[in-house]
C-alpha positions as CSV (number, residue, x, y, z in Angstrom):
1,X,-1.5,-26.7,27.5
2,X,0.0,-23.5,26.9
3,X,-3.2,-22.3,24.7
4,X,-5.4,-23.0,27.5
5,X,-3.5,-21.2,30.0
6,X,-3.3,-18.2,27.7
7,X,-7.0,-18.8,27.5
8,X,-7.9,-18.8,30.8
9,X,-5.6,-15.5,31.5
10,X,-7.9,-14.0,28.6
11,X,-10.7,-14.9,30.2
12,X,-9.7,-13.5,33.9
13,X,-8.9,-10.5,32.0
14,X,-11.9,-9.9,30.2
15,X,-13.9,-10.7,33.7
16,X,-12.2,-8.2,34.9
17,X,-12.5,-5.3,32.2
18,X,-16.4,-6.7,31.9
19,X,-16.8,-5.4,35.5
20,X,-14.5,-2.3,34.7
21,X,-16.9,-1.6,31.4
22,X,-20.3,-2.2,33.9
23,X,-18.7,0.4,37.0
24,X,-17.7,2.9,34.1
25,X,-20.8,3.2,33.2
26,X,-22.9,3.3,36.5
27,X,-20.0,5.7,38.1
28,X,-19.6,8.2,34.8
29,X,-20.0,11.6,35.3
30,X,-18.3,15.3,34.9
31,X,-15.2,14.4,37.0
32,X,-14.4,11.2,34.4
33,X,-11.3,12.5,32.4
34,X,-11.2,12.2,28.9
35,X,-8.0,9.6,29.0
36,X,-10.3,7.3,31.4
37,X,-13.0,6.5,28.3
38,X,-10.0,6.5,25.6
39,X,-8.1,3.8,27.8
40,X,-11.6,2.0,28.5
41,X,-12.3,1.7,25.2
42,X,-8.6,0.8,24.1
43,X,-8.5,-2.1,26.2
44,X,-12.4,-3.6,25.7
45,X,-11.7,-3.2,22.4
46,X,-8.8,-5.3,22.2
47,X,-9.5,-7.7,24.3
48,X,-12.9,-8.2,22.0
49,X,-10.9,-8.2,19.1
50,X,-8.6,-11.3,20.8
51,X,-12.2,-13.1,22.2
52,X,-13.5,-12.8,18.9
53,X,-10.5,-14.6,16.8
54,X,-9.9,-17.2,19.5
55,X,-13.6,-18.1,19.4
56,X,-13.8,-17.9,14.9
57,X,-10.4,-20.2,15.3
58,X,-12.2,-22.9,17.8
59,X,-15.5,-22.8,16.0
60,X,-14.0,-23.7,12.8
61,X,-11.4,-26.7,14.2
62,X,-15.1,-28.6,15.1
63,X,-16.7,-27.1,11.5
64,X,-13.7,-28.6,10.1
65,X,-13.5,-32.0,12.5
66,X,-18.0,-32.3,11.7
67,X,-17.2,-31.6,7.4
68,X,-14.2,-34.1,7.4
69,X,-16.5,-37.2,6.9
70,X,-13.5,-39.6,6.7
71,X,-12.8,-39.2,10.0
72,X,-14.0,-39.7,13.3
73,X,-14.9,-36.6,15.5
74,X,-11.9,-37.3,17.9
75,X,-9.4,-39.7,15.8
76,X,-6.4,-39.5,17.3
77,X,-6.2,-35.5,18.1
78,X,-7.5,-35.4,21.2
79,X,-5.9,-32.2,22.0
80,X,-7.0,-30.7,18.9
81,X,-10.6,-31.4,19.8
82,X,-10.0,-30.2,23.4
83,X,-8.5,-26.8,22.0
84,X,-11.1,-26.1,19.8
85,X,-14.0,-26.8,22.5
86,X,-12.2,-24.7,24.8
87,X,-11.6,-21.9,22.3
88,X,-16.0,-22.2,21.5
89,X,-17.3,-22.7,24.5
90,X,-15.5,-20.7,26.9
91,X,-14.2,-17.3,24.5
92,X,-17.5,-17.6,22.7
93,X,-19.7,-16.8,25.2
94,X,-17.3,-14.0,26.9
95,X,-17.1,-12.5,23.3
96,X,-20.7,-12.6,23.2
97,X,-21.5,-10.9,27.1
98,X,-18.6,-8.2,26.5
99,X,-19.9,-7.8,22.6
100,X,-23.9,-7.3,24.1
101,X,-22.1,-4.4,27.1
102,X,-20.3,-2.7,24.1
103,X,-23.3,-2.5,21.8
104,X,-25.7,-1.0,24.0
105,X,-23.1,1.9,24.7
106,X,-22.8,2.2,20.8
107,X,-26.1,4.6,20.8
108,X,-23.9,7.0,22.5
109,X,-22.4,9.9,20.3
110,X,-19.0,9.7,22.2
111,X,-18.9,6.0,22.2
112,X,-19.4,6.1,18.0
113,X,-16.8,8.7,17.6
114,X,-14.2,7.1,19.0
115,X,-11.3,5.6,17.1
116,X,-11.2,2.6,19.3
117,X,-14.5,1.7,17.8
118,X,-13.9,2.6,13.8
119,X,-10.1,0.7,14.1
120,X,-11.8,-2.2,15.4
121,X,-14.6,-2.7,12.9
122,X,-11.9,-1.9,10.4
123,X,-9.3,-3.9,11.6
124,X,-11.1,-7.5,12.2
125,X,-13.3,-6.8,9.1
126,X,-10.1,-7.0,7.0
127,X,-8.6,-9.9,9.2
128,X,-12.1,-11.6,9.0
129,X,-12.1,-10.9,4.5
130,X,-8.5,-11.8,3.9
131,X,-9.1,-15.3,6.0
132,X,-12.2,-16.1,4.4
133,X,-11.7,-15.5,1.1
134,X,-8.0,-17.1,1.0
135,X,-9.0,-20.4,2.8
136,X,-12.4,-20.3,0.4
137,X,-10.7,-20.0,-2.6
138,X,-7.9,-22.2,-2.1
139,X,-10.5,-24.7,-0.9
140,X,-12.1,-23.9,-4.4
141,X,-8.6,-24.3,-6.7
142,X,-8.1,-27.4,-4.5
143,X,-11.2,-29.0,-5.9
144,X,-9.6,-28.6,-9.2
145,X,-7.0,-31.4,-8.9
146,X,-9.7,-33.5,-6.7
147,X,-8.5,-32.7,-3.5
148,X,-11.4,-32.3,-0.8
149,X,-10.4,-29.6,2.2
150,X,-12.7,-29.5,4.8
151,X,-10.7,-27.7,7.4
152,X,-9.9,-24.6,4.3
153,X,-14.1,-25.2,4.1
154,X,-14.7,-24.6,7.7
155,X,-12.2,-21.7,8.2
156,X,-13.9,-20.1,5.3
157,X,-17.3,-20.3,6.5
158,X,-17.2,-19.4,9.8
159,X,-14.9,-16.1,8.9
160,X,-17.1,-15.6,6.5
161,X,-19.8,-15.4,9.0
162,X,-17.5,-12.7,11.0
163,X,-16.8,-10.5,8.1
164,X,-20.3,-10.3,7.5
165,X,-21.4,-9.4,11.5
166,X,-18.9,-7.0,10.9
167,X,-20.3,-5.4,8.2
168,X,-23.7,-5.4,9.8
169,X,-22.5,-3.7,12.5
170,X,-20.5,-0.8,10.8
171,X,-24.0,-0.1,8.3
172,X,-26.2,0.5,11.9
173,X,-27.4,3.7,11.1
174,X,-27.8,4.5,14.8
175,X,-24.1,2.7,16.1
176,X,-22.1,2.6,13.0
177,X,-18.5,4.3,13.6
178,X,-18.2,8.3,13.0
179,X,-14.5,7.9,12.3
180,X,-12.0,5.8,10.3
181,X,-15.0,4.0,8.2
182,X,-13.0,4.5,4.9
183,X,-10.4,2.1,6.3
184,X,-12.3,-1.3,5.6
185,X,-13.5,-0.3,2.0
186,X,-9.8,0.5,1.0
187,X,-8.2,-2.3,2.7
188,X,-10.6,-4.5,1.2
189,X,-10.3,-3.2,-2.1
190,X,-6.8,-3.1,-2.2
191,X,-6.9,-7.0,-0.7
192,X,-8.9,-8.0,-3.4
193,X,-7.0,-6.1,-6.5
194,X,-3.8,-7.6,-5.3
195,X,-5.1,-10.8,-5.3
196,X,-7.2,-10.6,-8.6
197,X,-4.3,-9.6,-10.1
198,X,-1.8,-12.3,-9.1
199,X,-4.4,-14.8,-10.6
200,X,-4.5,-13.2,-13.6
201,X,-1.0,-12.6,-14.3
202,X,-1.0,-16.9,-13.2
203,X,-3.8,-17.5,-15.9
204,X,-2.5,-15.5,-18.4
205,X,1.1,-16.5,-18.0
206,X,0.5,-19.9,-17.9
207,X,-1.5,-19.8,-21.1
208,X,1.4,-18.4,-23.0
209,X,3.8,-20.7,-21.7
210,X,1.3,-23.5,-23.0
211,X,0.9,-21.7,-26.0
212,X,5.1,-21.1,-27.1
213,X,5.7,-24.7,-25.2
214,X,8.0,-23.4,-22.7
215,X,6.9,-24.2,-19.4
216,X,9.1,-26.5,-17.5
217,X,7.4,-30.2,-16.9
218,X,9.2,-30.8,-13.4
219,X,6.7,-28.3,-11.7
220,X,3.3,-29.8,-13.5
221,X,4.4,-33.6,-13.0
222,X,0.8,-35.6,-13.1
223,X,-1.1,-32.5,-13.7
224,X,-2.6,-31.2,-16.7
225,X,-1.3,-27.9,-18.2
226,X,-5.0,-26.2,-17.4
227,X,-5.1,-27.3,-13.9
228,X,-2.7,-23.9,-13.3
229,X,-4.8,-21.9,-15.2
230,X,-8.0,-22.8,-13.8
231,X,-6.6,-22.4,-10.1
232,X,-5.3,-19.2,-10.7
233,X,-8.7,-18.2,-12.7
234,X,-10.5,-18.6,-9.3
235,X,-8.3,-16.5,-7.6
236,X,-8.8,-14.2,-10.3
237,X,-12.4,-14.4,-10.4
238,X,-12.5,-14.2,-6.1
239,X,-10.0,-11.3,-6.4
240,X,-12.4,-9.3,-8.9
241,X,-15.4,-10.1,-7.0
242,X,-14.0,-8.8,-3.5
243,X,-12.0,-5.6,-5.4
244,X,-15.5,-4.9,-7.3
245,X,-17.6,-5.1,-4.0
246,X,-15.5,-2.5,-1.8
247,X,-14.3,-0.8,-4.8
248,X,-18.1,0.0,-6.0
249,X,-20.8,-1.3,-4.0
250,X,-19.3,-0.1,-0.6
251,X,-18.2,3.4,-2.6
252,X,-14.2,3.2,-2.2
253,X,-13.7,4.8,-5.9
254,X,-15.4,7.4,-4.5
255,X,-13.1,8.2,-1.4
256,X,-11.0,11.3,-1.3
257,X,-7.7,12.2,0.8
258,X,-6.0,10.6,3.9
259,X,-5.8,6.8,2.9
260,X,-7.8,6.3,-0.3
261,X,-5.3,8.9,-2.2
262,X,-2.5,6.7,-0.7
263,X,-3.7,3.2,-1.7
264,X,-4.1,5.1,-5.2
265,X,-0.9,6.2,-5.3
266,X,1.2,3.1,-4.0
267,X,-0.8,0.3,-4.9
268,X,-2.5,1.0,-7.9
269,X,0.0,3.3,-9.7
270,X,3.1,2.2,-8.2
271,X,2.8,-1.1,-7.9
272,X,1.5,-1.2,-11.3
273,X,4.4,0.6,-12.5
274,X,6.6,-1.8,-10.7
275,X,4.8,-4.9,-12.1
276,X,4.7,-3.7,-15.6
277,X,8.5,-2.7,-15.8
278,X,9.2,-6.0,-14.2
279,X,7.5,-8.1,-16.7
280,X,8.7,-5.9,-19.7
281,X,12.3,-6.0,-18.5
282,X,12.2,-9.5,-18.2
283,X,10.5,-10.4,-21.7
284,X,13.1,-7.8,-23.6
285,X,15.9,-10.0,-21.6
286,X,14.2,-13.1,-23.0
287,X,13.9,-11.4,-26.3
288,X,17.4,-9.9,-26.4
289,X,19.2,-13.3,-25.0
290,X,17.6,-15.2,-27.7
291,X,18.2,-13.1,-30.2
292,X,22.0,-12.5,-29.3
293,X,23.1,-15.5,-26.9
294,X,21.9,-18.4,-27.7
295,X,24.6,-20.8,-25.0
296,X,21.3,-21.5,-23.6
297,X,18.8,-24.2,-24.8
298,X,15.8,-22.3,-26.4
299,X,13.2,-24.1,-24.1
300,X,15.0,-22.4,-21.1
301,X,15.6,-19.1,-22.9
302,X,12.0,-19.2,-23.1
303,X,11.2,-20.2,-19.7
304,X,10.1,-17.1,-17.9
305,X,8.9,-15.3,-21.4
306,X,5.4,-16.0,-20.8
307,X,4.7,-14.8,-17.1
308,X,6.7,-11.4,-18.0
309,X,4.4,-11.1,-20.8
310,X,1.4,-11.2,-18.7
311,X,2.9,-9.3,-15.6
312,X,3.4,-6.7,-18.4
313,X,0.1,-6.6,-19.6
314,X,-1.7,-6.8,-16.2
315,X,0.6,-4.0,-14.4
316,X,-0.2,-1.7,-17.3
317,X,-4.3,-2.5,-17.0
318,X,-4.1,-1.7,-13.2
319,X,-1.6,1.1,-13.7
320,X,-4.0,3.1,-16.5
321,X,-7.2,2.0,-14.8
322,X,-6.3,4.1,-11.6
323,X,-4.0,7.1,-13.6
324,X,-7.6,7.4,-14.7
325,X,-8.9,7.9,-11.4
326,X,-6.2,10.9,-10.9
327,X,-8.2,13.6,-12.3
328,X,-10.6,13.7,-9.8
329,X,-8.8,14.2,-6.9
330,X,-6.6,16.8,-5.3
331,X,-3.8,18.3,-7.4
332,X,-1.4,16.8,-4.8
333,X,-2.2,13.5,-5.7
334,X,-2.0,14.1,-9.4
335,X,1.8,15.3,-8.5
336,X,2.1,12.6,-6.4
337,X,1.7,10.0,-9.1
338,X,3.9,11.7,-11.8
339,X,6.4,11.6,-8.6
340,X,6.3,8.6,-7.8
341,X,6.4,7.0,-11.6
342,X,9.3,8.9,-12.1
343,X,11.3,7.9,-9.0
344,X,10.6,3.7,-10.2
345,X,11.3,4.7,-13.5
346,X,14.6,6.4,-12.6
347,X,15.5,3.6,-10.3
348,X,15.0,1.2,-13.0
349,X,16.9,2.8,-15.2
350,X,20.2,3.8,-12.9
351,X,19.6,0.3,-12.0
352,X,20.3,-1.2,-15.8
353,X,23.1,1.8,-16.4
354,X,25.0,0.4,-13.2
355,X,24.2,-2.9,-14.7
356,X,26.0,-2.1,-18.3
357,X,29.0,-0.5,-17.1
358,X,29.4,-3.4,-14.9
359,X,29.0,-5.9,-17.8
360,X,31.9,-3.4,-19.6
361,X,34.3,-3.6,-17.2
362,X,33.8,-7.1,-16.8
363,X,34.4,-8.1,-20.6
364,X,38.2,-6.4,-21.0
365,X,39.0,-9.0,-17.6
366,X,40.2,-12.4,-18.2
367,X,37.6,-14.3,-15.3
368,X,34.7,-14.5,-17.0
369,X,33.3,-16.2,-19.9
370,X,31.8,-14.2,-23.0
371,X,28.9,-15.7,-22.6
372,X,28.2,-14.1,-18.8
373,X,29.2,-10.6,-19.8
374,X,27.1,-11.0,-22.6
375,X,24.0,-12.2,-20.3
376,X,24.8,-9.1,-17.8
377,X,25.0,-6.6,-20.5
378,X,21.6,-7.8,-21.8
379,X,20.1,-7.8,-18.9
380,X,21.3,-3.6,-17.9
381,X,20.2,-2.7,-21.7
382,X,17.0,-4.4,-20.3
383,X,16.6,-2.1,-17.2
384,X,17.7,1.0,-19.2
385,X,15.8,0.6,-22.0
386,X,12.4,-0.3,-20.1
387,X,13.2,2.6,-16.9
388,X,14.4,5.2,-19.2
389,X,11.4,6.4,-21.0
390,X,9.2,5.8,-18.3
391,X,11.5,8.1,-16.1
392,X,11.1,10.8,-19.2
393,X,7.7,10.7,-20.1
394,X,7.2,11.1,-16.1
395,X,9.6,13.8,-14.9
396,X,9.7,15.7,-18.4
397,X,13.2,17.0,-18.0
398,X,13.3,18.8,-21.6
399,X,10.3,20.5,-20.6
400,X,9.8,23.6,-18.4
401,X,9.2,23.8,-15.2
402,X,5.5,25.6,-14.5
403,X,6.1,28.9,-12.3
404,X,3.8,27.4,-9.4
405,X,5.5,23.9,-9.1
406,X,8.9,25.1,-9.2
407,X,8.5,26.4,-5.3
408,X,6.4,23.3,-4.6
409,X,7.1,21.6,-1.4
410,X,6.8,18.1,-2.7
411,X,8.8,18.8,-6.0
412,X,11.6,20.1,-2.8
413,X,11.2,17.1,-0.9
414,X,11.5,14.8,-3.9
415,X,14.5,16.2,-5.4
416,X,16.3,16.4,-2.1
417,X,15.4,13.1,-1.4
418,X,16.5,11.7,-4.4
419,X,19.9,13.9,-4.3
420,X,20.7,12.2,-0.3
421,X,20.0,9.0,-1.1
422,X,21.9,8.6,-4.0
423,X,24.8,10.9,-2.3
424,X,24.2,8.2,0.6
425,X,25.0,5.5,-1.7
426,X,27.7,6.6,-3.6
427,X,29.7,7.5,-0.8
428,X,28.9,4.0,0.6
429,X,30.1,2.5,-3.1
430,X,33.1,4.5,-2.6
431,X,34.1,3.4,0.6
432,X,33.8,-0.4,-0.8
433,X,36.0,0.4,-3.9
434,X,38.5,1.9,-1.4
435,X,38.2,-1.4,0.5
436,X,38.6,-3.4,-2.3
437,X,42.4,-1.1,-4.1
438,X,43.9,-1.4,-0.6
439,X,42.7,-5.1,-0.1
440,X,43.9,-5.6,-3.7
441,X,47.6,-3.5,-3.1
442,X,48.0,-5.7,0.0
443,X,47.9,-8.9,-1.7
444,X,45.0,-11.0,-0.3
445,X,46.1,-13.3,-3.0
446,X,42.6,-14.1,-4.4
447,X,43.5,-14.5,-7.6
448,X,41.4,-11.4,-8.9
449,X,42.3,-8.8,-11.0
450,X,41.4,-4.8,-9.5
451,X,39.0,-4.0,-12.7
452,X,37.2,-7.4,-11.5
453,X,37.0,-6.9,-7.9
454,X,35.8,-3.1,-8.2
455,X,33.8,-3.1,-11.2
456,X,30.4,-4.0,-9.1
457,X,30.3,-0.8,-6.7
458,X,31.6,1.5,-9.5
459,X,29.3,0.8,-11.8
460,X,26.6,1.4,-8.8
461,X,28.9,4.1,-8.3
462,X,28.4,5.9,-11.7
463,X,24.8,5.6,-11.9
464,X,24.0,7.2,-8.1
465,X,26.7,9.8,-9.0
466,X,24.8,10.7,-12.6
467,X,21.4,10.2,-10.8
468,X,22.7,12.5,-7.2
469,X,24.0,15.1,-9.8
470,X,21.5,15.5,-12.0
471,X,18.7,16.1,-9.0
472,X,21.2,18.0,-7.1
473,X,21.7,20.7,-10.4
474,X,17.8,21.2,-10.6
475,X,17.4,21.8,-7.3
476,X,19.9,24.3,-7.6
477,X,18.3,25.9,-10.1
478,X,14.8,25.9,-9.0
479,X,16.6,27.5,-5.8
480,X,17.9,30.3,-7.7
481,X,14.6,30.4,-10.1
482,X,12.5,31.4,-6.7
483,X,15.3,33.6,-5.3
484,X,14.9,35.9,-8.5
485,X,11.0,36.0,-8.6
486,X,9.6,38.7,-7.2
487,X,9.4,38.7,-3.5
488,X,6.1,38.7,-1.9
489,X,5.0,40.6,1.2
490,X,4.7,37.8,3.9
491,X,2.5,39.2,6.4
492,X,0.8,36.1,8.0
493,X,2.5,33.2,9.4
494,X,0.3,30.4,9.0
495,X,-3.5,30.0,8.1
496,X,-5.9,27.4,9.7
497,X,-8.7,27.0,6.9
498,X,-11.9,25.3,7.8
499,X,-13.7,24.8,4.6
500,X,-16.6,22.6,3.3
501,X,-15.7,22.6,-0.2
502,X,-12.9,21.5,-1.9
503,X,-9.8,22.6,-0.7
504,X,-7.4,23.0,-3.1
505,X,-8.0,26.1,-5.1
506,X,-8.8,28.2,-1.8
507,X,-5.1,26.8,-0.2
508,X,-3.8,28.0,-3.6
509,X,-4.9,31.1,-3.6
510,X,-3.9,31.7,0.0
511,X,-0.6,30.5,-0.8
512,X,-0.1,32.6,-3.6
513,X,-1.4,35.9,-1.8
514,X,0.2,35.2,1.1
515,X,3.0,33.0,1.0
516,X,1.5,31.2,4.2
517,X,1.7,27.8,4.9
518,X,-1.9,26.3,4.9
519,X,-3.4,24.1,7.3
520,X,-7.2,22.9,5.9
521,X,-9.7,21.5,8.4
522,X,-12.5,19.9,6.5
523,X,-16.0,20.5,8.0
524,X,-18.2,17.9,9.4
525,X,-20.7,16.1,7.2
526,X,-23.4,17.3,9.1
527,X,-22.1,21.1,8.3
528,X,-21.7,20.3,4.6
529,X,-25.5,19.8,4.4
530,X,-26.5,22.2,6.1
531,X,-24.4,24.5,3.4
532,X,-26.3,24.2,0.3
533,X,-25.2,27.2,-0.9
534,X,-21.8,27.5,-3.3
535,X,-19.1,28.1,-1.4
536,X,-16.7,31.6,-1.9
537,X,-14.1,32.3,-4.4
538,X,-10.5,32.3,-4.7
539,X,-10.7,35.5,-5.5
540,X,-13.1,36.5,-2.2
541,X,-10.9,34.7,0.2
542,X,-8.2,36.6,-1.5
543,X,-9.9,40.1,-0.9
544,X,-11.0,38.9,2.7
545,X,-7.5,38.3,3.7
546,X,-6.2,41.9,1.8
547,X,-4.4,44.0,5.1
548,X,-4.6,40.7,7.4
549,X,-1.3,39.8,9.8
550,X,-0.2,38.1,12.7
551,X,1.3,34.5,13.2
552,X,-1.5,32.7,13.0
553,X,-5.1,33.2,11.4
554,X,-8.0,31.3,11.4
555,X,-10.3,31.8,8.3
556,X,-13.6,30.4,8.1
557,X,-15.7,29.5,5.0
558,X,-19.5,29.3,4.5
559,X,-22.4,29.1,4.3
560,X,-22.5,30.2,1.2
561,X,-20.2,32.4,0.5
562,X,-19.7,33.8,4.2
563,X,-15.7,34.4,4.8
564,X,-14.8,34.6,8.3
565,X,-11.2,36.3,9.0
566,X,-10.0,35.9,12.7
567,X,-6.6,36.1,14.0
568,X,-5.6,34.6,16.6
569,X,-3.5,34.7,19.7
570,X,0.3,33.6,20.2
């Protein structure tokens, strides 16, 4: 009851907008205010966006209902059936009317260069992909162990069928969005690599825990060993296929700035990072506790050796596939990654040291066993010895610093970030050791000794103090490093660059003439080929910018090598 009411408001609402969207466009004209078409468009979007999942969600409850041959149309889910005709026959048709009214507008330039129409395609495309392929391919490994899923069928088909509309509509060369039409191939790449990879560590993991016999039977009872590998091959397999479509075919590899640098950067480097130090820490645990602890029962030991192994393997494949892809893009990505790797790798590592003086302090107490010290010292040397290097080879700390990163905003932002929050929690640490000497001088009675009740937060406590000093003393000294270099003559403010070409050297070179901040406005696509010529020089935008000042300038590249120098007002 409370669907259909929701329903029927939905439907009274897009009546309503339907009308709005028709009397927009007979009554637009010079007095219409550009917030009137943004807020049109906000609200027929959405309310397409809810039409069109209500309507995929009724269509596939009768898909499902007309698949499930076992059963009769109505059986006993009466209300079921009536939801799902409700949800088809009544939203379908509204999605439809308000779709055709939209559409027809789309051969406006306005109307494609919004960003109500590029976050819609992108937004239900990526709903529509992440439904389909997750009820098709568990549909698929279902089939493995014999078990028929219409319903998972159904669902898969029909959002299927929406993913692919959507697709349509965003190639139209005459209605296609003009903005935000990166945001489907990266999400959908992204969703797919994710995915593709969980399958394979799955496969892989379970193959080695079939392989060393250490998988535990209470999790496979009645099903074969392979039936795990081959469901997590299909979602491997369905993973590749969707992260190999957008990744290639719809040209997201080839994506530069604003989100595809991002996904680079914190899916496939960092989370690659994350996985692989995961899955090596663990297996040197399993290693190191079987070598030195054996209180356990081999089997056990062994347990979770084969999944790390294969989380290892797979983070480092993803990881090196897109380090690979750094070279190519702007240098503030290629920092980004090196930052980024060394900030997991340094967590990691303060992490395992916290870890191993905690383990210290607990083995001269009398409240543990050997045994659990043992286990917790294994398991810091774990997190050290896998967080360590990476955090070395990353940051280079032996190494010296090149003159143009020293003064590097993001090389600033890092360290200071990395200095407050460790400051942030070791003055939190503190406060709970404090707790815990004047909780332990009252006499709670708990029958603790002070090493054991404080021996947690300050072993947290000495690795966020090493890790907040160390950051701290090289940002000190890249302070003082740019205090004593020679001063430079800052005669402009702030530059606007509006550029064709690539970007980076030209900021650069302003930066270092200058010492202006650099804002860069990337020409149209349409300007780009109309400039067929090579764009200019550092060294011209240099000489064009020689006896320049003011607060602002605006500075103008191409075609060719035209250089356009134009201050402008306060």
């Amino acid at each position: 009851m409370v669907s259909l009411v929701l329903l029927a408001a939905l439907l009274v609402i897009g009546g309503g907008v339907a009308g709005i969207v028709i009397a927009a466009r007979r009554s637009s004209g010079p007095r219409d205010s550009t917030a009137q078409p943004s807020v049109r468009r906000t609200i027929v979007f959405i309310l397409l966006f809810a039409l069109v999942v209500i309507a995929a969600i009724g269509l596939s409850g009768l898909l499902g209902r007309l698949l499930d041959a076992g059963n009769a149309l109505a059986s006993n889910d009466i209300t079921g059936l009536a939801r799902s005709l409700a949800f088809t026959l009544i939203a379908g048709p509204f999605a439809a009317v308000l779709w055709w009214l939209l559409w027809r507008r789309m051969a406006g330039q306005d109307e494609r260069s919004s960003v109500a129409w590029g976050l819609y395609l992108a937004g239900l495309s990526t709903v529509a992909l992440i439904t389909a392929s997750t009820t098709l391919l568990t549909c698929a490994a279902a089939l493995v162990r014999g078990d028929w899923q219409p319903q998972n069928l159904a669902t898969g088909v029909v959002w299927a069928g929406v993913w692919a509309w959507h697709r349509w509509m965003s190639r139209d060369e005459a209605r296609s969005p003009r903005r935000l039409v990166t945001g489907a191939p990266v999400l959908g790449s992204v969703f797919g690599l994710a995915i593709g990879a969980g399958g394979l560590v799955t496969a892989l993991g379970s193959l080695a825990d079939a392989a060393i016999d250490g998988f535990s039977p209470s999790v496979f009872v009645g099903d074969p060993w392979w039936h795990l590998t081959l469901q997590a091959i299909i979602w491997c397999v369905g993973g590749a296929a969707i992260w190999w479509w957008h990744w290639v075919v719809d040209g997201a590899r080839t994506l530069r700035g604003g989100l595809a640098d991002v996904a680079l950067v914190v899916v496939g480097v960092a989370g690659g990072t994350i996985l692989t130090l995961t899955g090596a820490g663990i297996a040197l645990f399993t290693l190191l506790e079987l070598t030195f602890d054996r209180s356990l029962p081999t089997a056990r030991i062994l347990d979770p050796l084969g999944s790390a192994l294969a989380a290892a393997a797979v983070g480092a494949l993803v990881w090196q596939y897109h380090r690979g892809q750094v070279p190519a893009r702007a240098d503030q990505t290629g920092f980004a990654v090196g930052v980024v790797t060394s900030g997991i790798g340094l967590v990691c590592a303060a992490s395992g040291l916290g870890v191993v003086v905690n383990s210290i302090l607990a083995a001269v107490t009398v409240t543990l066993a050997g045994s659990d010290t043992r286990s917790l010292l294994l398991g810091g040397i774990s997190a050290l010895v896998v967080g360590g290097p990476v955090w070395w080879v990353a940051w280079k700390p032996a190494k010296a610093v090149d003159a143009a990163q020293i003064g590097a905003t993001g090389r600033r932002v890092y360290l200071i970030l990395v200095f407050g929050l460790s400051a942030v929690v070791a003055i939190i640490t503190l406060l709970v050791i404090g707790y815990r000497i004047f909780e332990f001088a009252l006499g709670t009675g708990t029958g603790q000794s002070l090493i054991d009740r404080v021996r947690a937060p300050l072993g947290l406590l000495v690795a966020t103090g090493l890790a907040a000093g160390y950051h701290f003393a090289v940002w000190n000294r890249d302070r003082s490093m740019i205090a004593a270099a020679p001063g430079r003559e800052r005669t402009i403010g702030r530059v606007i660059l509006v550029t064709g070409s690539h970007p980076e050297p030209l900021a650069r070179a302003i930066d270092d003439a200058t010492g202006a901040g650099v804002t860069v406005w990337q020409r149209s696509a349409v300007d780009d080929a109309a400039d067929s010529g090579e764009g200019p020089s550092a060294e011209q935008l240099v000489e064009a910018l020689r006896g320049v000042s003011g607060n602002r300038v605006l500075v103008v590249t191409g075609p060719g090598a035209r250089i356009d120098v134009i201050r402008l007002r306060d």
